[in-house]
N, C-alpha and C positions, 0 to 999 in steps of 0.2 A: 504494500500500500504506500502510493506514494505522498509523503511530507510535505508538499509543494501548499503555499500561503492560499489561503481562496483568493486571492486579489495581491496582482505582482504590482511592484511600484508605480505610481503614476509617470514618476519621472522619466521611466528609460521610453527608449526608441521603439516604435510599436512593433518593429523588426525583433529587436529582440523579445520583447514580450510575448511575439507569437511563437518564438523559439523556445523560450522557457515553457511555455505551455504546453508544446507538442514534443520537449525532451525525448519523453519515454515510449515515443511510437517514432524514433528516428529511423529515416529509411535507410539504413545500412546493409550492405552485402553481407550476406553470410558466406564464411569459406573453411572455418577449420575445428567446428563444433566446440566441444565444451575443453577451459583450459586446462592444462596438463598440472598436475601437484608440483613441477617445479617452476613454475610459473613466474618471474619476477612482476614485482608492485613497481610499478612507471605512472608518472601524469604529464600533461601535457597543459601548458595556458591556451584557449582559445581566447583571445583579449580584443574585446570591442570599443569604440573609442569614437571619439569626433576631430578627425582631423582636418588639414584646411583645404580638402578636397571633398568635405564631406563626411559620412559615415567609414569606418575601414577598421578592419582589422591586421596583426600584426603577424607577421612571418619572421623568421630567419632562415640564413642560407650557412648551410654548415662548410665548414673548410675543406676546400680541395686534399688537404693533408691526412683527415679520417682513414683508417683505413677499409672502412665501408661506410655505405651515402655519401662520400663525396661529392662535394658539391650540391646537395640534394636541398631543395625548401624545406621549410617543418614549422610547427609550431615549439615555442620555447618549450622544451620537457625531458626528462630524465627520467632513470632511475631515482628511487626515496632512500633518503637514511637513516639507519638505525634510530628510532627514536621520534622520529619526525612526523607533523600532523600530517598524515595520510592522506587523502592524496591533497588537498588545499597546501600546507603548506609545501609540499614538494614540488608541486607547479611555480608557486607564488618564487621560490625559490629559483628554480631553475629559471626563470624569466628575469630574475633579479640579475643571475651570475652570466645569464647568455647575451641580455639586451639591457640590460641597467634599468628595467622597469623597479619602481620603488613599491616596494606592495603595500604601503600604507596609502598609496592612491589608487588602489585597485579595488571595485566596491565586486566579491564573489559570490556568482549569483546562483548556481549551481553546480553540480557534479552530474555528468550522464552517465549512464550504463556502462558499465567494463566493457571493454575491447579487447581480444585475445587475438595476436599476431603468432599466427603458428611457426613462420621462420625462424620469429628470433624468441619463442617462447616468452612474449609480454603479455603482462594484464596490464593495458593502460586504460586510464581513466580520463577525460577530457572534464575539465573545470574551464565553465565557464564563467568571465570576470568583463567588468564594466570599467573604461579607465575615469576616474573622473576626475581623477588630475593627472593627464597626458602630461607627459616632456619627452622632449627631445630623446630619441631612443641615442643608444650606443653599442656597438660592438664589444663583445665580452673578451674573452680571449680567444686572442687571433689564432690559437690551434684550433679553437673547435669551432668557430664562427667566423666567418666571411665576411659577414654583411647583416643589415638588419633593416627591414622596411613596414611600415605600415601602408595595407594594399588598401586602396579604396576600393567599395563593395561594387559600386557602380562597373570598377573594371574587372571583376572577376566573376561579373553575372553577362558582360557584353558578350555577345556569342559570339562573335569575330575571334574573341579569346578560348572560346571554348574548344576541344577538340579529344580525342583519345592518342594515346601512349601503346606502338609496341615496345617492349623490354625485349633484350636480348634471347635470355628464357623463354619467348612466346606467350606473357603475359600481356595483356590487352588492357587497358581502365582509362578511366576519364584521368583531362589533365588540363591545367591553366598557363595561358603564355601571359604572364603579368609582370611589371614591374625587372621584367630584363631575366628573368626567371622561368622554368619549364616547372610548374609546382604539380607531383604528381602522385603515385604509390596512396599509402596511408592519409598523406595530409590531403591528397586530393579527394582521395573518397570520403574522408572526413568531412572537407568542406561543402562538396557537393551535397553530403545529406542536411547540412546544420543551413546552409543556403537553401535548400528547397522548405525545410522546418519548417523556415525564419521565411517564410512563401515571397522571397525575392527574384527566384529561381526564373530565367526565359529559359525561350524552346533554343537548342544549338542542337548542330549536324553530330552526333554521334559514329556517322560512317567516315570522317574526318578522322583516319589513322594515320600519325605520324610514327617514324620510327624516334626510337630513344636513343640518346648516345650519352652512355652511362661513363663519365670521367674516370680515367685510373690516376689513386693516388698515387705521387712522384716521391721519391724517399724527403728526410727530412734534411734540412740545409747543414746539420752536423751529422749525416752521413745515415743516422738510426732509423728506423721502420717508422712510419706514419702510425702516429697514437702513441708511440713512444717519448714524447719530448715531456708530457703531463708530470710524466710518475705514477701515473692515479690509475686504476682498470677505469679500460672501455666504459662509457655509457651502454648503460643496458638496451636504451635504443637504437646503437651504432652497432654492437659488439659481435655481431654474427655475420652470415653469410645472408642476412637479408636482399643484398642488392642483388644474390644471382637468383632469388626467389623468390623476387618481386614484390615487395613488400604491400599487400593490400589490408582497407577494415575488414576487421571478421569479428561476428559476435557471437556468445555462447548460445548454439541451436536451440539450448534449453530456457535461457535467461528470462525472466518477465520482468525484471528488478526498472522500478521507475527509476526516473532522476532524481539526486537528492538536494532538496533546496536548501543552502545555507545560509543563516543570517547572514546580515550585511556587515561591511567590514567601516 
C-alpha cells in the first residue's frame, strides 16, 4: 500500500505532480525477473529543476577513463555505504560528490520501485528530488565525471531527438541525442518511462535505429588501468561487464511495491 500524501504540493510543476502520482504504475521494460540475493543497494538522483531554459533535469556524462560506460550519460548515483540512509541519502550523496549538487537545496519527493539490472546485478532505486535552490552545477572528479548538464525537458521530448540504439551485442532501446550527448541503456529507459509518467511524452519514429559506438577506455596518463587512479572499488554501477550486455530497466516480474513518498527536505 502505497504512503503517497492524498494531495502533492501545490507548488511543484504539474509535470511532476503527474509523475509523482503515476510512480507506481511506471511503464518500465521488464527483462530479468526477480533480483538475485546478491544483489547490490545502488540509487540514482532523478533531479528536476527550473532552469533558464525552462523546466530540465540533470545528467552526467561519466569519464572516458571508466573502465566500463565510458563515456556513457547517467543520472548522478552509486553504490550506498555502510550505514547510510538508504536509498535518499545515497543518491542525495552521490549527486553531491558527482555534480556539487548541495542536498540541503534538494526538496525529495519520492522513491520509485527497485530496479534490478541483471548484468551488473543492481537493485537501484530512483529518488526523485525537486531542486529548489538550483546553482551552478560542477564536475566532480574528473576520473569518474566528464561533464555535467542540466537537459531541458523540452529537448528530450522533441522527436527530432528521439531515436533507438543498436549496441554492439544486438541490443536494441530507445535513446536521446541531447545536449552533445547519445543518452541511452538504463538512463534512457528510465527516462522515457518517468517522461511518459510525467505525460510530456510526443509520438517519435521508433524505426529510427542508429548504430552505437561504444568508446574504449585508453589507459590512465601514469600508465595504470582505467579505474585504477581512485584507490576506491569500482562503482557498483560501472563495475561489470554491463556495456557488453547492454545495460537496460528491468523490474522485478513479481514486484507490486508503490513509490515511496518522502517528507520534504
Amino acid at each position: 500500500m502505497s504512503d503517497a500524501p492524498a494531495e502533492l504540493p501545490a507548488d511543484l510543476p504539474e509535470h511532476l505532480q503527474r509523475l509523482i502520482a503515476a510512480a507506481g504504475d511506471l511503464p518500465l521494460p521488464r527483462r530479468h525477473g526477480r533480483p538475485s540475493p546478491s544483489a547490490r543497494r545502488s540509487a540514482v538522483l532523478i533531479l528536476f529543476g527550473e532552469g533558464p531554459a525552462g523546466p530540465d533535469v540533470l545528467l552526467i556524462e561519466k569519464s572516458h577513463r571508466l573502465r566500463s560506460h565510458a563515456g556513457q550519460p547517467a543520472f548522478p548515483g552509486g553504490g550506498a555505504d555502510p550505514g547510510e540512509d538508504y536509498p535518499v541519502g545515497t543518491a542525495l550523496r552521490e549527486a553531491y560528490e558527482e555534480a556539487g549538487v548541495d542536498p540541503a537545496g534538494v526538496r525529495v519527493l519520492a522513491t520509485l520501485p527497485e530496479l534490478f539490472l541483471g548484468p551488473s546485478d543492481n537493485l537501484v532505486v530512483p529518488v526523485i528530488g525537486w531542486w529548489d535552490d538550483p546553482r551552478e552545477v560542477t564536475t566532480g572528479d574528473p576520473r569518474e565525471v566528464a561533464r555535467v548538464a542540466r537537459v531541458p525537458l523540452t529537448d528530450l521530448v522533441e522527436p527530432a531527438n528521439r531515436f533507438q540504439v543498436r549496441h554492439p551485442s544486438g541490443y536494441i532501446g530507445p535513446a536521446f541525442g541531447v545536449a552533445g550527448m547519445v543518452v541511452w541503456g538504463f538512463t534512457a529507459g528510465l527516462l522515457d518511462a518517468v517522461l511518459e509518467a510525467a505525460g510530456l511524452s510526443r509520438p517519435w519514429n521508433p524505426a529510427d535505429v542508429r548504430p552505437l559506438a561504444v568508446p574504449v577506455p585508453g589507459p590512465a596518463q601514469d600508465g595504470r588501468t582505467p579505474g585504477e587512479e581512485t584507490g576506491e572499488e569500482d562503482d557498483p554501477l560501472d563495475s561489470d561487464d554491463a556495456d557488453s550486455a547492454a545495460p537496460t530497466v528491468a523490474e522485478d516480474a513479481d514486484s507490486t511495491a508503490p513509490p515511496r513518498t518522502v517528507p520534504g527536505r
